[in-house]
N, C-alpha and C positions, 0 to 999 in steps of 0.2 A: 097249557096242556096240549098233545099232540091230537091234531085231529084227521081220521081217518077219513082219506078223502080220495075221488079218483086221481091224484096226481102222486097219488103215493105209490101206486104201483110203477107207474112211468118211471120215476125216481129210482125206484128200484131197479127196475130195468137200464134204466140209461147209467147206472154204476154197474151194473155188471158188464155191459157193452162196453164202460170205460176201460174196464181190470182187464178184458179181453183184448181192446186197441192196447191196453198199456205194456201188458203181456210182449205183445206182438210187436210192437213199436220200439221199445225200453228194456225190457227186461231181461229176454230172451237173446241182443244184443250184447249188452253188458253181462252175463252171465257167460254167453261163449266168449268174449275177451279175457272174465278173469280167470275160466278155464282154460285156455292158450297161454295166459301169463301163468297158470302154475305149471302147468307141462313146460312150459321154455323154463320157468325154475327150477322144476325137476330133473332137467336134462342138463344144465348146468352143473344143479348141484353133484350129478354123477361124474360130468367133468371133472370138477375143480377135486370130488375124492378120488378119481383117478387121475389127477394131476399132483396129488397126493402120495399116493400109492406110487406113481413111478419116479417122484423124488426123494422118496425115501427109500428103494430099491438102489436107485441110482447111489444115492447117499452111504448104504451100503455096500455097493461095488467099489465105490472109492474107499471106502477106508478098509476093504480087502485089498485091495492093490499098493494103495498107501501103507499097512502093514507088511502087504509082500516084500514092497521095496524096501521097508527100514530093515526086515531082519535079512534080505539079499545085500542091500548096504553093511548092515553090521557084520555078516561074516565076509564081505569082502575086506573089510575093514581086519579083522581081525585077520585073515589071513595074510596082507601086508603087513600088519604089526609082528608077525610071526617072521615073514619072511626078511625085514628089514633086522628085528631080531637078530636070526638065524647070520646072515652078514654081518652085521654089527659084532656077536660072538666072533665070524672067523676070522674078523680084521683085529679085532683085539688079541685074538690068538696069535695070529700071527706076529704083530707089532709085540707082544709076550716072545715068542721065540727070539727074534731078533735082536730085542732088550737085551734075553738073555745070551747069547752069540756074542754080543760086545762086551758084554758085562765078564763074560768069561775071556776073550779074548782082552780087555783091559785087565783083568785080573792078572792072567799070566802075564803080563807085558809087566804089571806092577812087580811081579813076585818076582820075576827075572831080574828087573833093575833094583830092586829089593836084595835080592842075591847079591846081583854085583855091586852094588853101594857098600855090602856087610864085608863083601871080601877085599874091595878096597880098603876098609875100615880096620879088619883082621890086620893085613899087610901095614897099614901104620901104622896101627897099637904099640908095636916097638919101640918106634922113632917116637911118640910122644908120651909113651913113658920115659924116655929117656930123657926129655926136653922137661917134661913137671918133675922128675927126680933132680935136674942138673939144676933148676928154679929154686929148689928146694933147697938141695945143699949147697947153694953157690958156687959149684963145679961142673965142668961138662963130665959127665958120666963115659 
């Protein structure tokens, strides 16, 4: 059983003298460390969300630019396709006329020596009916 005695107050005394060195010594140390370690983590943490925030800002500026560029690309793009087009049309055209130029000047060159071949042919028609009739009846006509 506990017995109440003058050393019990001492006791009492010399524990709260402890709590006060311990306070003083211990506690009160360690308590402002892990308040400086949450403030440096809370000043981080604001960092690394604003290291955050301007990589995704960032993030966004690039794939405006990057969008810029593909649809500046595409209509450059397309306006070459037009323009090589557009040439391509006038050289076929042209190579079209010229086709056509020979195609017509061979034609008449045909149709001339065409003529002349018929009227050569006209001018013997005589002589070689004469030659398959004299065949024919075994006499010269």
């Amino acid at each position: 059983m506990i017995e109440i005695d003058l050393t019990m107050p001492f006791q009492i005394a010399f524990i709260l003298i402890m709590i006060v060195i311990m306070n003083i010594v211990l506690y009160k140390p360690i308590r402002s460390i892990l308040a400086e370690r949450d403030k440096r983590i809370g000043g981080l943490e604001k960092d690394v969300e604003e290291f955050h925030k301007n990589a995704k800002l960032r993030l966004e500026e690039f794939d405006e630019k990057l969008n810029g560029a593909r649809s500046r690309a595409k209509t450059e793009l397309d306006r070459v396709r037009a323009e090589t087009q557009a040439v391509g049309n006038e050289k076929v055209a042209e190579i079209r006329k010229e086709v056509e130029a020979h195609k017509a000047s061979n034609q008449s060159l045909i149709q001339a020596e065409f003529a002349r071949a018929s009227q050569e042919l006209q001018a013997q028609v005589g002589g070689f009916a004469k030659d398959i009739a004299g065949k024919i009846i075994g006499r010269a006509v």
